[in-house]
PAVOSE-472474 format. One record per residue: residue in three letters; z, y, x of N, C-alpha, C in turn. Coordinates in steps of 0.001 Angstrom, whole numbers, plus 524288, in hexadecimal, padded with zeros to 5 digits. Each point is the difference from the previous one (the first is absolute). Layout:
{"ALA"; {Z; Y; X}; {Z; Y; X}; {Z; Y; X}}
...
***
This chain:
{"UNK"; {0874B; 1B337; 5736A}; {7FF84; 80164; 7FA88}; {7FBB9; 8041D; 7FF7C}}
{"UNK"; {7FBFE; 7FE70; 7FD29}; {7FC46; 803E9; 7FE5A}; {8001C; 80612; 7FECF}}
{"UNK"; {7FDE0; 804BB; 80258}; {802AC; 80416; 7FDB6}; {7FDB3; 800A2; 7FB6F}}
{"UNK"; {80295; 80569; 7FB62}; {7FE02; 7FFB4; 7FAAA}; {7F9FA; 800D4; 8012E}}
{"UNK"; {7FE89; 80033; 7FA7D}; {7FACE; 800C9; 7FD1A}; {7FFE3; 80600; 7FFA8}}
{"UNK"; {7FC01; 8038C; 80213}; {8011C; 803BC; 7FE8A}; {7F93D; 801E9; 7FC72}}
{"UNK"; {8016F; 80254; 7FBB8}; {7FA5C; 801B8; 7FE00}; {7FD8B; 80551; 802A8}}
{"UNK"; {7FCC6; 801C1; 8001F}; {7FDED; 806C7; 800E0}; {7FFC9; 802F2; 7FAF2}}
{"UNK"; {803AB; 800BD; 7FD56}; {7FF15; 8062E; 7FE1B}; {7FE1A; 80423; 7FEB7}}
{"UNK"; {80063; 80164; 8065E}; {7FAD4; 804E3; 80060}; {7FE7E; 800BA; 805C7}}
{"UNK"; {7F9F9; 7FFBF; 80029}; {7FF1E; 80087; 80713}; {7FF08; 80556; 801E6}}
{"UNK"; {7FFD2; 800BE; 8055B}; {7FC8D; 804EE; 7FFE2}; {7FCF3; 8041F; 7FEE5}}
{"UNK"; {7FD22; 7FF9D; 7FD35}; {7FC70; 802E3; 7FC27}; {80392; 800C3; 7FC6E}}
{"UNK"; {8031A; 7FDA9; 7FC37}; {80215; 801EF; 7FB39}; {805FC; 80131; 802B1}}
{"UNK"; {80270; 8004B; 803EE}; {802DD; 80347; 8036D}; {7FF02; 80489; 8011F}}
{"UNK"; {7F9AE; 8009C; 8002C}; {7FE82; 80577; 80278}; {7FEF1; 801DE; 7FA3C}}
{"UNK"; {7FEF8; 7FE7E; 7FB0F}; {7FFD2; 80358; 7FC95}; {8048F; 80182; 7FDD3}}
{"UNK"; {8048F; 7FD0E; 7FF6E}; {806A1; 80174; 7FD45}; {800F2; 803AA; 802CB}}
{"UNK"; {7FE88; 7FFF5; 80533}; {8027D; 80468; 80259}; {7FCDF; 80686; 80038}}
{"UNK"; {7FB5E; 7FE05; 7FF07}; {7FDF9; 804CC; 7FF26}; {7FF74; 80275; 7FA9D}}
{"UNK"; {8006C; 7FC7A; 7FC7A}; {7FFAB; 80076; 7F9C7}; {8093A; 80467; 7FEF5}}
{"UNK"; {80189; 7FC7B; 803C7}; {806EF; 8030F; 80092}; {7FDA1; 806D1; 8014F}}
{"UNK"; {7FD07; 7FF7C; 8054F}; {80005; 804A1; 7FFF1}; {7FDB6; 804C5; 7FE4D}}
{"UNK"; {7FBB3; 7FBE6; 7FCB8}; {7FF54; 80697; 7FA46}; {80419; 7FEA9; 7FD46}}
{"UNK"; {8003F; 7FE13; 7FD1B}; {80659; 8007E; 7FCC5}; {8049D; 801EF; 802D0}}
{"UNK"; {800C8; 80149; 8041C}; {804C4; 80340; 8033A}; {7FD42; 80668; 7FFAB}}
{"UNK"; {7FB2E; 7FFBF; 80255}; {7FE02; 805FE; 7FFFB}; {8004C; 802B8; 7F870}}
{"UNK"; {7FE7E; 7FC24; 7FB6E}; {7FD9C; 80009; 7FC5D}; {80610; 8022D; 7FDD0}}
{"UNK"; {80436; 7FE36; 8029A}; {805B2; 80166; 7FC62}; {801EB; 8049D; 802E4}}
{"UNK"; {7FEE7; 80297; 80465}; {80276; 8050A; 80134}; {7FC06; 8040B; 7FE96}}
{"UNK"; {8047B; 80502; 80078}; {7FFA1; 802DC; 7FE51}; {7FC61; 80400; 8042A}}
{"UNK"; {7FDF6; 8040F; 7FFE0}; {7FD01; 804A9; 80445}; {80402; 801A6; 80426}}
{"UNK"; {804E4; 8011F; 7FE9C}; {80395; 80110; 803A2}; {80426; 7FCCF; 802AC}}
{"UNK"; {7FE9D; 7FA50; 7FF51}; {801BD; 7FA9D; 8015E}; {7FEC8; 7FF82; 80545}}
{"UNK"; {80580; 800B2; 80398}; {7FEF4; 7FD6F; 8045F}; {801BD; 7FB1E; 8006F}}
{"UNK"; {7FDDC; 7FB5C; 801EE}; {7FE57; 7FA21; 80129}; {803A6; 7FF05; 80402}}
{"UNK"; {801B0; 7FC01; 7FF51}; {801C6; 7FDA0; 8056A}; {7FE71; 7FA6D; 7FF1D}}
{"UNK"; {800EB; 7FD50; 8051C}; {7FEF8; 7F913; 7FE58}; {80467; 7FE19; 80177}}
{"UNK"; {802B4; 7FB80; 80067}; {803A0; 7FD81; 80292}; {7FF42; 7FA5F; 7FFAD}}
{"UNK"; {7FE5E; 7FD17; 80493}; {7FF9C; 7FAE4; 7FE28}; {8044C; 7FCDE; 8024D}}
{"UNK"; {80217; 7FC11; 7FDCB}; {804EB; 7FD0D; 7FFF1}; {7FDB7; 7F998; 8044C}}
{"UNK"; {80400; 80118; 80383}; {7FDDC; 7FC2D; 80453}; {80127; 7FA98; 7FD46}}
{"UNK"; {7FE3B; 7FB90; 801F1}; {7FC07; 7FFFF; 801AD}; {7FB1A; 7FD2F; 7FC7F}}
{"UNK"; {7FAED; 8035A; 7FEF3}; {7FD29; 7FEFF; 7FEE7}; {7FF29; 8058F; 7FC30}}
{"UNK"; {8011C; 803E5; 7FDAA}; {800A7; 80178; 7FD2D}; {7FE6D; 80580; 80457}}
{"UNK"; {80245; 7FFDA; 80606}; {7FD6D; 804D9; 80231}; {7FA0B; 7FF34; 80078}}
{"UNK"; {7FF6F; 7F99B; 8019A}; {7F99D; 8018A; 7FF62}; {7FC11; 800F2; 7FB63}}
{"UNK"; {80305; 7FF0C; 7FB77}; {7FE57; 801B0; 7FAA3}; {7FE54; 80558; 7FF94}}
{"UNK"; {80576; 80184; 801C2}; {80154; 80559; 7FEF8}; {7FBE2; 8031E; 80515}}
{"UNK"; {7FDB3; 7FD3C; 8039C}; {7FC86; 804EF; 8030F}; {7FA95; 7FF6F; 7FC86}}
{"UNK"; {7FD1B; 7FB22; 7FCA3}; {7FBD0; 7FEAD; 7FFB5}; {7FF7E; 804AB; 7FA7C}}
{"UNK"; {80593; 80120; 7FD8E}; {80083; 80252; 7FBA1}; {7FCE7; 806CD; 80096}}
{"UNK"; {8034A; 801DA; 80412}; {800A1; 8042D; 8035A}; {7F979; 8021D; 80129}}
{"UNK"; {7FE1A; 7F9B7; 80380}; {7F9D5; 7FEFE; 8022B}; {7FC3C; 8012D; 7FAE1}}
{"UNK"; {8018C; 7FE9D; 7FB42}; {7FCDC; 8002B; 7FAA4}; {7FF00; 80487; 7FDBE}}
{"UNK"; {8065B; 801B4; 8001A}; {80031; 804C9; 7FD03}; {7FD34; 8059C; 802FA}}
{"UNK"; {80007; 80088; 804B6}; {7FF0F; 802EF; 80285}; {7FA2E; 7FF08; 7FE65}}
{"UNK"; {7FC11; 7FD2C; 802CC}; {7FAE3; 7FF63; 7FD4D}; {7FDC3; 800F6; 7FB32}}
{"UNK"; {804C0; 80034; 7FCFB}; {7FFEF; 801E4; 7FA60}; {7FE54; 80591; 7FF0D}}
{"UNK"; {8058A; 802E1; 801D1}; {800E9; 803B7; 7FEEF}; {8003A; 803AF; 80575}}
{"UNK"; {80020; 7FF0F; 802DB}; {7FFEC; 80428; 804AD}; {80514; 8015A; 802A6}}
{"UNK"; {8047F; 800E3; 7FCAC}; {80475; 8008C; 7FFBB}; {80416; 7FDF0; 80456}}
{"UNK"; {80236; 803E7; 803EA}; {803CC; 7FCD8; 80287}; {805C6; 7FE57; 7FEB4}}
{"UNK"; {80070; 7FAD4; 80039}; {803E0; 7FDEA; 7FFAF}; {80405; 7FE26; 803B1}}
{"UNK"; {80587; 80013; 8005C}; {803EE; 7FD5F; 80231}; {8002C; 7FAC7; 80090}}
{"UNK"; {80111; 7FC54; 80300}; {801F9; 7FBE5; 7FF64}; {803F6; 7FCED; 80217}}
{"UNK"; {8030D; 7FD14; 8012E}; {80412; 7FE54; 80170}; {800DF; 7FB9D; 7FDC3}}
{"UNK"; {80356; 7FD2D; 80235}; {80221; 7FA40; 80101}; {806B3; 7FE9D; 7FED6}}
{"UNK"; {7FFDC; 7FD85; 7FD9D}; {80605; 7FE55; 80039}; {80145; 7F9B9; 7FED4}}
{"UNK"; {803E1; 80022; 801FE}; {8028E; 7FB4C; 800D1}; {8055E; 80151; 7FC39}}
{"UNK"; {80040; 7FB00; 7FDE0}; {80407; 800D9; 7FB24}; {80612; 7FB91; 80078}}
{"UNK"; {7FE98; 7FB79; 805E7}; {80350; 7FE09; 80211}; {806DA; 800C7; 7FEBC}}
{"UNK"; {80002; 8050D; 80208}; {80757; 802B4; 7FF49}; {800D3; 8011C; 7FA73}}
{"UNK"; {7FC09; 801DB; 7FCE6}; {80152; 80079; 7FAA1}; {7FECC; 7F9BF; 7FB1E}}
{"UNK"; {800F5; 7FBDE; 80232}; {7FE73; 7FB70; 7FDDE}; {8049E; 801AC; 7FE19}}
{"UNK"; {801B2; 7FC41; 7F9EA}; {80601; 7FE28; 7FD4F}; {80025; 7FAD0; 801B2}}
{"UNK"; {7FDF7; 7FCE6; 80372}; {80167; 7FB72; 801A1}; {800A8; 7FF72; 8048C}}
{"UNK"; {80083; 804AF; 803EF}; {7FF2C; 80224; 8050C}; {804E8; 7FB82; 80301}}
{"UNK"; {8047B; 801E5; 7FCF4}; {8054F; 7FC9C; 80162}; {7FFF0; 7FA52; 80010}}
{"UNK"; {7FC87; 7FDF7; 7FB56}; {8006E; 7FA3D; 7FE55}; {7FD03; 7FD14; 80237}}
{"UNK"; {7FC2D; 801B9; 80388}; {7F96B; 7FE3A; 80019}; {8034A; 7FC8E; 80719}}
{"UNK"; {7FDFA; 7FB89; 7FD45}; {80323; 7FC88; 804FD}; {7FB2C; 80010; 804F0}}
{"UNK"; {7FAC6; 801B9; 7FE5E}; {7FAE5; 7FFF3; 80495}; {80271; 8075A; 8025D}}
{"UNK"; {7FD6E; 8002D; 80281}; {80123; 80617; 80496}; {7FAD0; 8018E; 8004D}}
{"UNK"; {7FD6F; 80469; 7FBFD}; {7FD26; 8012C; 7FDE9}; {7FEDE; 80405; 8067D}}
{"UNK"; {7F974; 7FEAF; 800A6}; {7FE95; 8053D; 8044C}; {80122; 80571; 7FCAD}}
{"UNK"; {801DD; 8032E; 80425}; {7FF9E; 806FF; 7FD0B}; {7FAA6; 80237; 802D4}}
{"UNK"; {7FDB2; 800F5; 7FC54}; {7FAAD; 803D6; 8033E}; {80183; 80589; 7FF6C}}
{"UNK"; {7FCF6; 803FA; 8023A}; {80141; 80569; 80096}; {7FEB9; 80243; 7FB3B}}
{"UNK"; {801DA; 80326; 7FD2E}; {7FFAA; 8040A; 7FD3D}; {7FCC2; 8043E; 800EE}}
{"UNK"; {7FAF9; 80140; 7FE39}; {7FBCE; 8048B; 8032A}; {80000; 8034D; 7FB34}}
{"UNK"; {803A9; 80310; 7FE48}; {7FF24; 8042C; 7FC41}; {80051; 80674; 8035D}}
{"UNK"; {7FCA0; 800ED; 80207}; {7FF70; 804FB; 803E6}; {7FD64; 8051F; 7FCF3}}
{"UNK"; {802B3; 8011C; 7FA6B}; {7FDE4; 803B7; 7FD38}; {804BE; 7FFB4; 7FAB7}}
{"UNK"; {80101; 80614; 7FF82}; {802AF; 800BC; 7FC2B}; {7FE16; 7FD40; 7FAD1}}
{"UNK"; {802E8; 7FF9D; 7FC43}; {7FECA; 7FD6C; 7FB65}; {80002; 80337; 7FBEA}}
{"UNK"; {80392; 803EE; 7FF7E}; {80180; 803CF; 7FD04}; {7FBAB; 802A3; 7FD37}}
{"UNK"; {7FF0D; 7FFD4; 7FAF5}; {7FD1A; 80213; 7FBAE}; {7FA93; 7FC7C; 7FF5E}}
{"UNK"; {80081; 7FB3E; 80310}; {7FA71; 7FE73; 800CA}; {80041; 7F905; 7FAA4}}
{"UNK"; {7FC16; 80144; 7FF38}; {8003E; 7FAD3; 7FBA7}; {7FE7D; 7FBCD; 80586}}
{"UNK"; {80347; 7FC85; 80068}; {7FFE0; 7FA63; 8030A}; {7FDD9; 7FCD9; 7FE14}}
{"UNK"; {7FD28; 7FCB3; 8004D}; {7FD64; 7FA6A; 7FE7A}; {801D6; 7FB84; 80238}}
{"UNK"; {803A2; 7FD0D; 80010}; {8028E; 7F974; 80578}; {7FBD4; 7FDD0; 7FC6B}}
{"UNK"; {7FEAB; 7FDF0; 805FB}; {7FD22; 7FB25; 7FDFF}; {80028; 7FBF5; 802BD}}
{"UNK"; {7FF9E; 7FAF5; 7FCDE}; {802B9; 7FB2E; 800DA}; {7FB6B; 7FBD3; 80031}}
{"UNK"; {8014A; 7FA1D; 800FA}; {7FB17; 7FD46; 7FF3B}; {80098; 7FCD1; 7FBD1}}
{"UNK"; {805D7; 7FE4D; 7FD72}; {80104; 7FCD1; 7FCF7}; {8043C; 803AE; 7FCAA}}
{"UNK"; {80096; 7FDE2; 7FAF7}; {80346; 8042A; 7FF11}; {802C7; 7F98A; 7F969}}
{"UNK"; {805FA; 80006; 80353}; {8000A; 7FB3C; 7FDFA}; {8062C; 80049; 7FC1D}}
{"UNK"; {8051E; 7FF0B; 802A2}; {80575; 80153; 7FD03}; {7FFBA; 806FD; 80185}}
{"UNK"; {7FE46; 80285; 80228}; {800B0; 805D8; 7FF6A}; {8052F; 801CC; 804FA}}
{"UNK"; {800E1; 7FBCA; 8011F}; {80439; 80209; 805A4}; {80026; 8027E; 8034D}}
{"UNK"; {7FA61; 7FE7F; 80248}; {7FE10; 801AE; 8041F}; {7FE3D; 80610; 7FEAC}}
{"UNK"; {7FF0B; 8021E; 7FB30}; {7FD8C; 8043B; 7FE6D}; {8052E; 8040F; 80009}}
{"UNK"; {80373; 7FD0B; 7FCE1}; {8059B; 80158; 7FFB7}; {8018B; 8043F; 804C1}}
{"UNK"; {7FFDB; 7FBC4; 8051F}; {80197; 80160; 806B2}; {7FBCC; 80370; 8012B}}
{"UNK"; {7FCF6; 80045; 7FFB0}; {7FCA8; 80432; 7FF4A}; {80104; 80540; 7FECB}}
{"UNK"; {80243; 800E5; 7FAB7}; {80045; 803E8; 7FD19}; {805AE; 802AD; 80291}}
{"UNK"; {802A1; 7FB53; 7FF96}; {805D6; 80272; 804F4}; {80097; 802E2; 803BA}}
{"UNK"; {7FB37; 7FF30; 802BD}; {7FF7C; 80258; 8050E}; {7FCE3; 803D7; 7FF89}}
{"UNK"; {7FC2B; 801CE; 7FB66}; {7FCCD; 80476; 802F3}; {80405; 8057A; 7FE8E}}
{"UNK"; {80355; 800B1; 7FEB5}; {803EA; 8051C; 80007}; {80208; 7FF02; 80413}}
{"UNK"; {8001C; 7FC85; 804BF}; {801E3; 8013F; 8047A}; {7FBAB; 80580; 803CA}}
{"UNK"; {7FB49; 7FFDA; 7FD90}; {7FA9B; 802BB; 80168}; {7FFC5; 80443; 7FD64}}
{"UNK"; {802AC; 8013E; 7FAC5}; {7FFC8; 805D3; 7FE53}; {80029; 7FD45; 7F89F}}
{"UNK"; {7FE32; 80584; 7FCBB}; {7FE5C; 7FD84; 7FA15}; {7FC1D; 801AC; 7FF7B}}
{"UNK"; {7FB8F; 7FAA4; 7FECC}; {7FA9D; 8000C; 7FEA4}; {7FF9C; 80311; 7F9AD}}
{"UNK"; {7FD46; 80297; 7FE01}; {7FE83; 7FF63; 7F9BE}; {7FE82; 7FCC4; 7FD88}}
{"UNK"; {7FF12; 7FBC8; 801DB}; {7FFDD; 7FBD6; 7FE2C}; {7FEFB; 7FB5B; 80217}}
{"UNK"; {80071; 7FBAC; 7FEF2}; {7FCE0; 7FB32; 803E1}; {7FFBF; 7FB2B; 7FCCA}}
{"UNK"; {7FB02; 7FDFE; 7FFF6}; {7FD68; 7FE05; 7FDB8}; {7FE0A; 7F953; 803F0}}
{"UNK"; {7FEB1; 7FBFD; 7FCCF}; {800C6; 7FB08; 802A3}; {7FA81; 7FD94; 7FE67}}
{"UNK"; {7FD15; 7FE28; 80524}; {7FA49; 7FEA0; 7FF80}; {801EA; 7FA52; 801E1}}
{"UNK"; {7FB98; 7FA33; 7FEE5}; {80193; 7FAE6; 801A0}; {7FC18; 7FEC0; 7FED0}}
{"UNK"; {7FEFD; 7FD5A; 803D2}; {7FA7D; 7FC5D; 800AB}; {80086; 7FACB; 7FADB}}
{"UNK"; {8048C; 7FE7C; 7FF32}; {80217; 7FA5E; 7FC98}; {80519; 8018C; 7FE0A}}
{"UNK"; {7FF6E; 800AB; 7FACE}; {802A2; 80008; 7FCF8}; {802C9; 7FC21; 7FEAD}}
{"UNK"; {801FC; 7FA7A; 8012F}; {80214; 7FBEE; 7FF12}; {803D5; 7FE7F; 7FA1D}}
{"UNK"; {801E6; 804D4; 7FDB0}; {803A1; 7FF0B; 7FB1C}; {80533; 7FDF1; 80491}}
{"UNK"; {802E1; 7FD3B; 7FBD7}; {8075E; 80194; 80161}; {80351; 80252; 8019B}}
{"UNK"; {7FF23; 802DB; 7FEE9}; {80462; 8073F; 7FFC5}; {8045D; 7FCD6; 7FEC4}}
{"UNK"; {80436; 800F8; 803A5}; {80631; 7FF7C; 800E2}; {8024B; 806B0; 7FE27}}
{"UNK"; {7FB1E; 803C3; 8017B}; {8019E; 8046D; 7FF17}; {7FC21; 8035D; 7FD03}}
{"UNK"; {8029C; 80446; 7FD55}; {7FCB1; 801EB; 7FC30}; {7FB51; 804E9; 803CC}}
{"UNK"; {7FC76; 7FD4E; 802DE}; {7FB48; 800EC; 804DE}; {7FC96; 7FFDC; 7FC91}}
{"UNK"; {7FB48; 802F3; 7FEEA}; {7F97F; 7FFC5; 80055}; {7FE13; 80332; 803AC}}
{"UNK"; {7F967; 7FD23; 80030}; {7FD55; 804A4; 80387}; {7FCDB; 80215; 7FD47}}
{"UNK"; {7FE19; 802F2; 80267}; {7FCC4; 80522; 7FD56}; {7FAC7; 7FCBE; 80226}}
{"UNK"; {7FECC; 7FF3E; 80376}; {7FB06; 7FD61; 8018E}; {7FF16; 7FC0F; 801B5}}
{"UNK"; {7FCEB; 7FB21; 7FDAF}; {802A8; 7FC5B; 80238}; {7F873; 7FBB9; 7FF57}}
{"UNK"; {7FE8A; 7FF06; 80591}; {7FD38; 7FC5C; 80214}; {7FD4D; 7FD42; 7FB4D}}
{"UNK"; {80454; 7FBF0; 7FEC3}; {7FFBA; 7FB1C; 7FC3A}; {804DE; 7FDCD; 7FEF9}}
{"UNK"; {8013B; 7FDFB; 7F9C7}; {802C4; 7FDD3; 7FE04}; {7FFB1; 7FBE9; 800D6}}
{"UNK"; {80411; 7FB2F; 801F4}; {7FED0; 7FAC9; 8003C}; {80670; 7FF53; 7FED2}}
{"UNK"; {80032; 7FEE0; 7F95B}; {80508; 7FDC8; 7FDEB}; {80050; 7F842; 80333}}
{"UNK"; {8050D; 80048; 80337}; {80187; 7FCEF; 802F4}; {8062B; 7FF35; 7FF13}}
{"UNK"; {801C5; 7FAD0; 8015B}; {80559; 7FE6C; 7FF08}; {8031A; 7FF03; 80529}}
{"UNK"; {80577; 8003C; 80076}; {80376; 8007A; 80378}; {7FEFB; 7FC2C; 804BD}}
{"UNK"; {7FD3F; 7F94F; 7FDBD}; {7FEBC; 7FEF6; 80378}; {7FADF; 7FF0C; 8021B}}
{"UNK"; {7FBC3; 802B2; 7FE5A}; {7FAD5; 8012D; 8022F}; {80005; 803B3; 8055B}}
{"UNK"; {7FBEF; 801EF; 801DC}; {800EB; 7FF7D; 80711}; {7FAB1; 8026A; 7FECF}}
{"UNK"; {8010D; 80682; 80068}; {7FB46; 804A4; 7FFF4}; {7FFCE; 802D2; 804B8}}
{"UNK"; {7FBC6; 7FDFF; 803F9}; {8009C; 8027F; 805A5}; {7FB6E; 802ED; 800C1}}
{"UNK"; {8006F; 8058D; 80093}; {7FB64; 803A9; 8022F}; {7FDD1; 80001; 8061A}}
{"UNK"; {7FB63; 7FCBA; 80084}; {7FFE3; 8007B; 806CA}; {7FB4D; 8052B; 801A7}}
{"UNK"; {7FF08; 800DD; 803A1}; {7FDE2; 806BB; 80114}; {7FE3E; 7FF05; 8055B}}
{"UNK"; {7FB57; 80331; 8022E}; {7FF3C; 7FDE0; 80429}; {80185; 80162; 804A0}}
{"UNK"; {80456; 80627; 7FDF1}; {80281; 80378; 8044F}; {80332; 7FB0C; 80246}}
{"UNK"; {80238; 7FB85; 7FDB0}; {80596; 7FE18; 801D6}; {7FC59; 7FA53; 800D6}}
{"UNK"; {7FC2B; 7FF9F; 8009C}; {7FC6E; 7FA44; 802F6}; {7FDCA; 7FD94; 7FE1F}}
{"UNK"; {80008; 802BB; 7FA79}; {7FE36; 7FB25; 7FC24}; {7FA95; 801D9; 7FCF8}}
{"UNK"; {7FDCF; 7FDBC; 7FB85}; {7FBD2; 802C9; 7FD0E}; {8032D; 80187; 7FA9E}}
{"UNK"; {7FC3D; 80408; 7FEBA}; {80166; 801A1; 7FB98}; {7FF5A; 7FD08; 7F9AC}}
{"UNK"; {80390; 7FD68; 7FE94}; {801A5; 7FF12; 7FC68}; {80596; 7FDB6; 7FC6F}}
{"UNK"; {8012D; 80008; 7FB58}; {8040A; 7FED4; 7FD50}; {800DE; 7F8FC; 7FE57}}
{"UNK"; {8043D; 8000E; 801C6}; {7FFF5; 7FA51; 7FE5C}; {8049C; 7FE06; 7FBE0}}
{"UNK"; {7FF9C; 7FBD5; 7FDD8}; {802FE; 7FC48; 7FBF9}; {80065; 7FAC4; 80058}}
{"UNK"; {80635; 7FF4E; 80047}; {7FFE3; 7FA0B; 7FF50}; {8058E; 7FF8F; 7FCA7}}
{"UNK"; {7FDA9; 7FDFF; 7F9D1}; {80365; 7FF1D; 7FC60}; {80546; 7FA5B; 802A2}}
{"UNK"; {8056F; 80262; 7FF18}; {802A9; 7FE05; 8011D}; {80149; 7FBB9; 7FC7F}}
{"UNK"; {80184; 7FA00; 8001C}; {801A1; 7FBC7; 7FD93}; {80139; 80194; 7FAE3}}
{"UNK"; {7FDE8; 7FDB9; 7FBFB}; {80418; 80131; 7FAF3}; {8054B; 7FE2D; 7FF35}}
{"UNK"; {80533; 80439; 7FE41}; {80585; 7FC12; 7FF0F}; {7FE48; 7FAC5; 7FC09}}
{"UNK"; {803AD; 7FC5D; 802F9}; {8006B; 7FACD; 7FD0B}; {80627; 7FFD1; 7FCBB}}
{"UNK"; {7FE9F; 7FD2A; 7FB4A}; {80345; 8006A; 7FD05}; {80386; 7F9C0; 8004D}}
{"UNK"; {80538; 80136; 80201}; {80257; 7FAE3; 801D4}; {8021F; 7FDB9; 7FA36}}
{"UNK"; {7FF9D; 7FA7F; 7FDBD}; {80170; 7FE49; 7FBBE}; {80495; 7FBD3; 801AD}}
{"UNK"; {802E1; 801EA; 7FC12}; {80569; 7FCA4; 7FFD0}; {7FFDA; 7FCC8; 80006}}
{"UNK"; {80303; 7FB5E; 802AF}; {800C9; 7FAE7; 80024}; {80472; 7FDBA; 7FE6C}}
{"UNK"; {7FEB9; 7FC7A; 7FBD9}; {80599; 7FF17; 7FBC5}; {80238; 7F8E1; 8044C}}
{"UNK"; {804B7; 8005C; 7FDDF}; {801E3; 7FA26; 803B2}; {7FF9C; 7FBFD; 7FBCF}}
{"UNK"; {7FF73; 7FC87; 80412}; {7FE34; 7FC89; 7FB80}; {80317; 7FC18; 7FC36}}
{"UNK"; {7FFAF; 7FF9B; 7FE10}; {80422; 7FE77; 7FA86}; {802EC; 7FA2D; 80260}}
{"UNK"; {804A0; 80164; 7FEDD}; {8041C; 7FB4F; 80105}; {80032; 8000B; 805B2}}
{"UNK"; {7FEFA; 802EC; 80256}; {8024E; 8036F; 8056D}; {8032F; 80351; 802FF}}
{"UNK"; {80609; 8001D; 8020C}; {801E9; 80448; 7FE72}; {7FE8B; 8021A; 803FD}}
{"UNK"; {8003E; 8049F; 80082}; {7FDCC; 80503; 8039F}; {8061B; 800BE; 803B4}}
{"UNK"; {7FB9C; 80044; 805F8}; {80558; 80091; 802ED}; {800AB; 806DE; 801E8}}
{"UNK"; {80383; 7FF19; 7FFD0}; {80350; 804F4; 8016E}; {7FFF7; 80291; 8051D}}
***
């Protein structure tokens, strides 16, 4: 069976500008006495989250934190999920406390994953705030989630198929789409007259 159709999105070049265009708009919203942290959400989302880090610094000079998390143990489907999800390590090796956080993600789709996220960073201390950057904005919020910075909008449906590939993990850099089947609408079938219908 053929695999899907997938379109390009966005390649390289306009990868390297969302992400650098995020990180004046991250520097552009704090404040003079704003300390930064990054956190990128495995997987795909830490290598976001270093290129973010890589930008901003060139920007601004400014040193920043960064760290990694894995949001695995804090899923709400953790129990139900019949696949046995890998756990990667957790690399948050810096207090959090008073520091405005940024997670950043690569897709940012029902808000779950952002959810498990947000669960866990008071296991690390309380940030002043924390704030949510995404390469793809996808639309269908299950939960009341936005980001503050976000790549590109690409309004997509439950069964469309939005995959970010990157070249840290083997691949080249770009976003892909492949619109899922449209529902078919099943029409009633009447019996046919002077027939009785069996039971």
């Amino acid at each position: 069976m053929p695999d899907k159709e997938f379109a390009v999105l966005m390649d390289a070049k306009q990868i390297s500008h969302a992400i650098s265009r995020m990180a004046h708009e991250i520097l552009e919203s704090l404040d003079d006495e704003a300390k930064l942290a990054v956190i990128g959400i495995r997987s795909n989302g830490d290598f976001l989250a270093d290129r973010l880090v890589k930008e901003i610094r060139k920007i601004d000079g400014r040193k920043i934190e960064v760290g990694y998390m894995d949001i695995t143990l804090y899923r709400d489907d953790l129990l139900t999920n019949p696949e046995h999800p890998e756990i990667k390590a957790t690399e948050i090796l810096f207090p959090v406390d008073n520091k405005i956080i940024v997670l950043v993600d690569d897709v940012l789709f029902t808000g779950r994953t952002i959810r498990a996220a947000l669960n866990q960073i008071p296991d690390y201390g309380r940030p002043r705030a924390v704030r949510l950057a995404v390469l793809i904005d996808r639309g269908g919020r299950e939960l009341p989630i936005r980001a503050d910075f976000v790549g590109k909008n690409i309004p997509s449906s439950s069964k469309d198929d939005v995959r970010v590939s990157l070249v840290e993990r083997g691949g080249t850099d770009e976003v892909l789409l492949s619109r899922g089947a449209k529902p078919t609408i099943a029409k009633a079938v009447k019996p046919a007259a002077g027939k009785a219908r069996k039971k």
